[in-house]
Structures are given as structure tokens and as C-alpha cells.
C-alpha positions as CSV (number, residue, x, y, z in Angstrom):
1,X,0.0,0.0,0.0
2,X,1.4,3.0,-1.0
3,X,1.9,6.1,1.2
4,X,-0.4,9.1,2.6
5,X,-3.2,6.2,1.8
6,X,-6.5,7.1,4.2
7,X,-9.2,4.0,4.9
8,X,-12.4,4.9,5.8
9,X,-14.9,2.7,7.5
10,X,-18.4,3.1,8.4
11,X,-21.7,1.9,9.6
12,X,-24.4,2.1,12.1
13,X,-23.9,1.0,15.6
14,X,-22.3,-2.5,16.6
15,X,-21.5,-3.7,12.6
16,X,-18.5,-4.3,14.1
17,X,-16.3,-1.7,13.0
18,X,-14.6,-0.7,15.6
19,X,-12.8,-3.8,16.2
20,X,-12.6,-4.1,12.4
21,X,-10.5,-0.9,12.2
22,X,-8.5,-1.6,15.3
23,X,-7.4,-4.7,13.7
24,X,-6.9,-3.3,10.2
25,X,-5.0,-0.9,11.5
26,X,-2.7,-2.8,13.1
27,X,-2.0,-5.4,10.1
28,X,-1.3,-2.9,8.1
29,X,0.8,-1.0,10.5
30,X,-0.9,2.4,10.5
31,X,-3.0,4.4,12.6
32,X,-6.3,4.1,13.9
33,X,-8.5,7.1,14.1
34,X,-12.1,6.2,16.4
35,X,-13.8,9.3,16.0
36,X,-16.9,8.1,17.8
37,X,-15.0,8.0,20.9
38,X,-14.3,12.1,20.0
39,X,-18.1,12.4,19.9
40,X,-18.8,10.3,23.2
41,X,-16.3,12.8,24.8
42,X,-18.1,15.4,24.0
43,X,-21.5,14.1,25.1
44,X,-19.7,13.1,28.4
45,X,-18.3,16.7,28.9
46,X,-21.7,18.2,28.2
47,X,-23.6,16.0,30.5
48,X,-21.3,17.2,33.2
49,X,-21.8,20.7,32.4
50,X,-25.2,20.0,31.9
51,X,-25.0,21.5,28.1
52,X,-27.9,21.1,26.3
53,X,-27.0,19.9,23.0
54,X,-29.6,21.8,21.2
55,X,-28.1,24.6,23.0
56,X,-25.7,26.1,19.8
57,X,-24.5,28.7,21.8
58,X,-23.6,26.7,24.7
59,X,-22.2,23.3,22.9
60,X,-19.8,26.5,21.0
61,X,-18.5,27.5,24.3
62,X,-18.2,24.4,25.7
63,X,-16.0,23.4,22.4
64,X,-13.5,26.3,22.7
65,X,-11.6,24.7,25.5
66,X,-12.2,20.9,24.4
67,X,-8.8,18.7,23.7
68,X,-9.3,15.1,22.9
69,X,-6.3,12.9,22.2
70,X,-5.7,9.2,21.9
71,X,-3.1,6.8,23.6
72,X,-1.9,3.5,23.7
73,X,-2.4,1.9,27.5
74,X,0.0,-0.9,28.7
75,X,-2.0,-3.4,27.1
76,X,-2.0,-2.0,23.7
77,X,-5.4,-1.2,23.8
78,X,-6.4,2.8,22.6
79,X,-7.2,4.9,25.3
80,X,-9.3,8.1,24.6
81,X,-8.1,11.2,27.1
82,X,-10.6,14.3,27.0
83,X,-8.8,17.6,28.5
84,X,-5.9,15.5,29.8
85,X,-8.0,13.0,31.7
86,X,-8.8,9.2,30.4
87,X,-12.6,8.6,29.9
88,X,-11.9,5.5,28.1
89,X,-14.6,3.2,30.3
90,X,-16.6,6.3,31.1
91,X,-17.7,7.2,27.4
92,X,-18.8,3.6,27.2
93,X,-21.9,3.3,29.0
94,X,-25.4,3.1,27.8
95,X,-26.3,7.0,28.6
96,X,-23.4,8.5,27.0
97,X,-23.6,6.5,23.8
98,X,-27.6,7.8,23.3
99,X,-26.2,11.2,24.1
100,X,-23.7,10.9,21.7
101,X,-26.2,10.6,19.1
102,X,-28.2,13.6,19.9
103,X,-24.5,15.9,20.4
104,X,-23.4,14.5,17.4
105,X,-26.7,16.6,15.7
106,X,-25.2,19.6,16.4
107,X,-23.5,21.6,14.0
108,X,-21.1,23.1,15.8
109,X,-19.8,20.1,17.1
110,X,-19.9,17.9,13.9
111,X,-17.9,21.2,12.4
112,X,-15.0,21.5,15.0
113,X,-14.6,17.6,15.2
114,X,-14.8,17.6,11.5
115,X,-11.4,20.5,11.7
116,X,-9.6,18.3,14.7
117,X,-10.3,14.6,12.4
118,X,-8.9,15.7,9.4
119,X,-5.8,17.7,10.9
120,X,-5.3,14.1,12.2
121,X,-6.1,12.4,9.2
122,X,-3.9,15.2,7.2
123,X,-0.6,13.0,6.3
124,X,-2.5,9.9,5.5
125,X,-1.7,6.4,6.6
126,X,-4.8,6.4,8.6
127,X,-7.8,3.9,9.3
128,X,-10.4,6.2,10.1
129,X,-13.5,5.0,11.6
130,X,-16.9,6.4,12.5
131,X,-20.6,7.3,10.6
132,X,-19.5,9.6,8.1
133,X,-15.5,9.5,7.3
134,X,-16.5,8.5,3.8
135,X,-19.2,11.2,3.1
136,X,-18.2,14.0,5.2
137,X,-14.9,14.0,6.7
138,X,-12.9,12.1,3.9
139,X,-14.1,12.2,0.7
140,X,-11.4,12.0,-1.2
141,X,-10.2,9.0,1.0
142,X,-9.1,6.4,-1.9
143,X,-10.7,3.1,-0.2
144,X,-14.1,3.0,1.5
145,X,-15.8,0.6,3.2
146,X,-19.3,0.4,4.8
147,X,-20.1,-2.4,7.3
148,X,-23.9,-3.3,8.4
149,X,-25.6,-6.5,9.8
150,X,-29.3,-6.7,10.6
151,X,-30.4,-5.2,13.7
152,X,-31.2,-8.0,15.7
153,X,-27.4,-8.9,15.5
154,X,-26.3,-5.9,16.0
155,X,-28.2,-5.4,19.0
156,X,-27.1,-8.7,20.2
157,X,-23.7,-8.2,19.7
158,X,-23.9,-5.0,21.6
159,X,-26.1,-6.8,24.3
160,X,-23.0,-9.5,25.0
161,X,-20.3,-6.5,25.0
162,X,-21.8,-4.6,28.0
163,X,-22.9,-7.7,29.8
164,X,-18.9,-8.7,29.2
165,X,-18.1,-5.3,31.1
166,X,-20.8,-6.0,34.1
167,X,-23.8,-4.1,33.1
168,X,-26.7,-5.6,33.3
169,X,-29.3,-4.8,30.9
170,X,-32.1,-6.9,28.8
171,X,-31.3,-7.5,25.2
172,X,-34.9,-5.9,24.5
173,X,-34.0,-2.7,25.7
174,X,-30.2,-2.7,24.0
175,X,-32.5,-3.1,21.0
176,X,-34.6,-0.1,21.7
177,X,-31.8,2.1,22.4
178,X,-29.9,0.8,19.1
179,X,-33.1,1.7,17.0
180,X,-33.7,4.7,18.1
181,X,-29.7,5.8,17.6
182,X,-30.2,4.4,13.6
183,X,-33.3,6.3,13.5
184,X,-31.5,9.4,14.7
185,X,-28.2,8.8,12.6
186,X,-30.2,8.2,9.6
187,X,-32.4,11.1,9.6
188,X,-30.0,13.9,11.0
189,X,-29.7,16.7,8.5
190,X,-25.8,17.4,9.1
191,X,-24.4,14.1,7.8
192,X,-26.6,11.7,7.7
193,X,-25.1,8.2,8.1
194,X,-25.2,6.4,4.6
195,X,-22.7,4.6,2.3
196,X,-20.3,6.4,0.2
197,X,-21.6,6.1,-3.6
198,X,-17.8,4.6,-3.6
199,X,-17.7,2.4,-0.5
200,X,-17.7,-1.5,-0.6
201,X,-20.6,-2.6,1.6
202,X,-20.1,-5.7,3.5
203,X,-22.4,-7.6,5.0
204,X,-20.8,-8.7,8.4
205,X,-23.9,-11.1,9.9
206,X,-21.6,-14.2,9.3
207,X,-18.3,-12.8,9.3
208,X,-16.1,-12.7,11.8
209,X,-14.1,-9.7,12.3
210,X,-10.7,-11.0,11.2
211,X,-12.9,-12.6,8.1
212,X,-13.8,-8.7,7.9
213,X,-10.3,-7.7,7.7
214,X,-9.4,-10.2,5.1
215,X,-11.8,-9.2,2.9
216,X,-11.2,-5.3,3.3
217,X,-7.0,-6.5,2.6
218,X,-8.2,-8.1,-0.8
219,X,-10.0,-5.0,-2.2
220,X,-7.2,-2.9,-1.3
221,X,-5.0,-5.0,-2.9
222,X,-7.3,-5.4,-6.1
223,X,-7.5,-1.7,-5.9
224,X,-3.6,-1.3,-6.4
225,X,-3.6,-4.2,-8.5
């Protein structure tokens, strides 16, 4: 793969690619960008400001004095910090990831995240992963992928993840919350999620992730001939 190259993947909630681009990432030696951990940072900082998110005015000067960064912890796993302090587990939980979905309707915040992504993304050699990397943030990004699974597997898989951290919550209502996060990330004006007209959409129901990765190595590969 040839320098400066940027890898977008995207998809609604639990397609699995998170893990996907963590992985990816990794085989191919470059970084790993998770920008939904940048917008679950900000829903956690507005929640304990008590920021409205409809609140433009507000979520602006709440922004001005937002950092987030990213980090490798002892064991290798990427750690988010927000203003200098690590939020990693705390941007995880059920409350914060609907919040994320109604902060990440905001304008102003899909605009500066939009500014700090692609100053990241800026030299390339980047796996960049999120709702809208392809459409909004990276355009011009040479390969594009777009994962999905049906929604009863998604919300499965997302049902086993947070009983695997120690929360304990029903399966039916993991599958509320997801629907209502597809309905709102669908329908948003700014960005709506969708595939790139250029993406490769893979269907990851029966996939595993590394089966994920595999595929996504072949079409770049094909792509460079």
C-alpha cells in the first residue's frame, strides 16, 4: 500500500467496526483514528456541564476549551483522554452513547470535530473509523468501506459486550436504544449516516471480524492491482 493512503470505515452501531478498524489498522501498520470515541467525549463533557446539546451557543462555548487525544495503554489497547483525563470506560456506558447521538446533531460540534479529524487524518496512513468519514470528513479518501448486519445482530452483539463489562441490561431494551440511535443517525440533517456512492458494503452477519479484515485487505490489494 502506497503512502499518505486514508481507509475509511463506516456503519451504524455494533456492525463491528470498531474492532474491524483496530485490527486493520494494526496489520497494516498504520493508525487508527475512532472518532466516535471524539463524539462520546463530547456528550460526556456536556452531561457534566449539563449542556444542552440543542443549545448552539452553549455546545460553542463548551468546544473552545475541548482537547481530545488518543493513547496507547499498557495493554495495547487505545485509550481516549478528554482535556488531559482518560474517559476510556466512562464514554462507554449506555447514557453516553444515546447522548452521543443527539450531540453529534449539532452543527457546531460535527464542524470542529470535523477540523480536529482531518488535521489528524492530514498526512494519511490512517484507518479512520466512525458514521461519516467516507461522506463528510474524507471524501477524497481512496478506499471506502461500509459495514452493516441486521439489527437483531447488531443489538445482540452490543447486548454481549456490555454484559462482558458488568452491566446488566435486557437484550430488548439494548434493542430499543440501538433503533432509536439508527433512526436518529439516519435522519440527521448534518451528515446523515449512509454509504459512500464509492464504498464496498459488506455484509458482516456471518463474518467474523478477522474474516472482515481479510476481505477489506483483498479490495485494497485489487485496488492497487
Amino acid at each position: 500500500m502506497k503512502k499518505g493512503v486514508i481507509i475509511t470505515i463506516d456503519g451504524p452501531s455494533a456492525a463491528g467496526k470498531g474492532t474491524v478498524a483496530r485490527k486493520l489498522s494494526k496489520r497494516l501498520k498504520i493508525g487508527y483514528l475512532d472518532t466516535g470515541a471524539m463524539y462520546r467525549a463530547i456528550a460526556l463533557l456536556s452531561k457534566r456541564k449539563d449542556v444542552c446539546s440543542e443549545d448552539d451557543s452553549a455546545m460553542e462555548e463548551l468546544l473552545r476549551a475541548v482537547r481530545i487525544t488518543f493513547f496507547t495503554g499498557e495493554d495495547l489497547t487505545p485509550r481516549v483522554l478528554l482535556n488531559n483525563e482518560d474517559v476510556t470506560e466512562a464514554i462507554r456506558v449506555p447514557d453516553i452513547s444515546a447522548l452521543s447521538s443527539d450531540v453529534a446533531r449539532c452543527a457546531a460540534v460535527r464542524g470542529r470535530l470535523r477540523e480536529m479529524q482531518r488535521e489528524i487524518g492530514s498526512s494519511g496512513d490512517i484507518v479512520a473509523e466512525g458514521r461519516d468519514m467516507g461522506t463528510y470528513v474524507f471524501p477524497e479518501a481512496e478506499h471506502k468501506f461500509f459495514l452493516d448486519a441486521s439489527a437483531s445482530e447488531r443489538a445482540r452483539r452490543r447486548w454481549l459486550e456490555l454484559r462482558e463489562k458488568g452491566q446488566d441490561i435486557a437484550l430488548q431494551e439494548v434493542a430499543l436504544q440501538m433503533e432509536k440511535r439508527d433512526k436518529q443517525d439516519t435522519e440527521r440533517r448534518l451528515a446523515p449516516l449512509h454509504p459512500a456512492p464509492d464504498a464496498v458494503i459488506i455484509d458482516t452477519n456471518t463474518l467474523t471480524a478477522d474474516g472482515v479484515v481479510d476481505y477489506i485487505l483483498k479490495a485494497i490489494q485489487g485496488a492497487h492491482g
